[in-house]
N, C-alpha and C positions, 0 to 999 in steps of 0.2 A: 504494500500500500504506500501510495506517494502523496507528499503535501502537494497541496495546490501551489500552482504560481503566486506571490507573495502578495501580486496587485491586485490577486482574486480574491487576496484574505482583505482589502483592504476595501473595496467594494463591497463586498459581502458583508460585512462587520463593521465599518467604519458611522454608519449611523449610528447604530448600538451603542459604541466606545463616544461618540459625541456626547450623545444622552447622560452616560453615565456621567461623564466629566462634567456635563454644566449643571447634572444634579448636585454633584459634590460641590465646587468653586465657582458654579456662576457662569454666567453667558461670558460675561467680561473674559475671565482665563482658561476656557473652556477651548477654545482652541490651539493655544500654546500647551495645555496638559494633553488636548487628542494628538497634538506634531509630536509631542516627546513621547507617548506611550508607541506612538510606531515607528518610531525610530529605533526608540528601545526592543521592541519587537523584531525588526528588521535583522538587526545584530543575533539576536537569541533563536529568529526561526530555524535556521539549517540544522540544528541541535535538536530540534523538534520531535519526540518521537510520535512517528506518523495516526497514532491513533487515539490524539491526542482530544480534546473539547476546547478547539481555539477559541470558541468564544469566550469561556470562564479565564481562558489564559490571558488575552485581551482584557478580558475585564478585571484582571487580578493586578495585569499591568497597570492600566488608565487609575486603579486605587491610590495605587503606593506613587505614582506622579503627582494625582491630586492631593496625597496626601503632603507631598512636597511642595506645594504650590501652598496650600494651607501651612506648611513649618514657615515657609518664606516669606508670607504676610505676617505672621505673628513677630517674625525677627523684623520686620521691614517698617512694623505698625509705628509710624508717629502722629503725635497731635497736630491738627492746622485746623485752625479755627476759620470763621467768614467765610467757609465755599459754601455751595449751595448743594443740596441733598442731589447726587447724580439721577440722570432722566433715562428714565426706560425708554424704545423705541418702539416696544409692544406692548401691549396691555396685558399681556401675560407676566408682567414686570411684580405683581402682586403675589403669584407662581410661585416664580422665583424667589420670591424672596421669603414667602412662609416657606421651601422647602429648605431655604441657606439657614434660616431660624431653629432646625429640626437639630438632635442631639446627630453625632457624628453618624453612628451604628443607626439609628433610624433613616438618616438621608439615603446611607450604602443601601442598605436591605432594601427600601423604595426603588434606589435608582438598581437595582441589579436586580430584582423582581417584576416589577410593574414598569419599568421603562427600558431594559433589554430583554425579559423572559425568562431568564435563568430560575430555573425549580428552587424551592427553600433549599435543597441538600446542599448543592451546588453554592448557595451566599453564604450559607454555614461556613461552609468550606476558605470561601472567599476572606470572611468575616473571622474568622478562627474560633466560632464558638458553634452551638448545635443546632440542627434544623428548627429546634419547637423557639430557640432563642432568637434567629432570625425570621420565624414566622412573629413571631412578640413584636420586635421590633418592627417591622413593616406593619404592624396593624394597627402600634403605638404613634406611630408619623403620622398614617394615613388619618387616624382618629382626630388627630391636631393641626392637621393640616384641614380636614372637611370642619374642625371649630372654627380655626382661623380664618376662613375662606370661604365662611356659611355657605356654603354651596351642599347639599345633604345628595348632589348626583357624581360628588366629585370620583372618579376612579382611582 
C-alpha cells in the first residue's frame, strides 16, 4: 500500500486542518498555523507508515502548531491602551469569538469533532485523555457556546 501524492493529502485534508486551526487561534492566525502544520507535515510524510489515518495525523499536527501560536501570544502579550476593539469582516465574528472564549480541551474536542469529523476515540487520542472525557468536553463547549450565542439550533 502506497501514500498518496502529498498534494493529494493537501487537497483532500486541507479544509479540515483550516477548520481546526481557526477553531483553536482564530481567523487572524489560522493561516500561518495551517502553512506551518504542512510544512511540518511535508518533512515527516515519507516516514509515513502507509496505513496510517492522515487525517488525525494532520490534525495532531495543526494542535501542537496552534498550540504554539497560543505559547507565542502569551510571550508576545503587551499592554496598549486607545486602539479600538478589532473588526470582524463577517458576522460570524460573534462564532469566533464564543469558540476562542471556550477552555483549551473544549475548543480541540469541538474543533476535531464537529468541525473535521474525527470519532471521540480518535480526539481522545488526539487530546491524551479518554473517549467518554473528550465526549464531556465537546458537549461542555457546545453547551456554552449554544448559552452564549442563544441560538438553541446551534450545531
Amino acid at each position: 500500500m502506497m501514500l498518496p501524492p502529498f498534494e493529494t493529502i493537501v487537497a483532500r485534508h486541507g479544509p479540515a486542518v483550516l477548520r481546526v486551526c481557526r477553531a483553536l487561534v482564530g481567523p487572524t492566525d489560522a493561516e500561518d498555523a495551517w502553512s506551518e502544520t504542512f510544512l511540518s507535515a511535508l518533512r515527516a510524510y515519507p516516514g509515513l507508515p502507509a496505513d496510517s489515518n492522515i487525517e488525525a495525523w494532520l490534525v495532531t499536527i495543526a494542535r501542537r502548531k496552534a498550540l504554539d501560536v497560543i505559547d507565542s501570544r502569551r510571550r508576545q502579550r503587551r499592554v496598549i491602551e486607545d486602539l479600538p476593539p478589532p473588526t470582524r469582516p463577517t458576522t460570524d465574528g460573534a462564532v469566533w469569538e464564543a469558540v476562542a472564549a471556550l477552555p483549551l480541551k473544549q475548543r480541540e474536542a469541538i474543533a476535531y469533532h464537529h468541525l473535521v469529523g474525527l470519532p471521540y476515540a480518535e480526539v481522545a487520542v488526539i487530546l491524551g485523555n479518554n473517549e467518554a472525557a473528550a465526549r464531556r468536553a465537546a458537549a461542555d463547549g457546545m453547551r456554552t457556546l449554544r448559552k452564549t450565542l442563544d441560538h438553541k439550533d446551534f450545531a
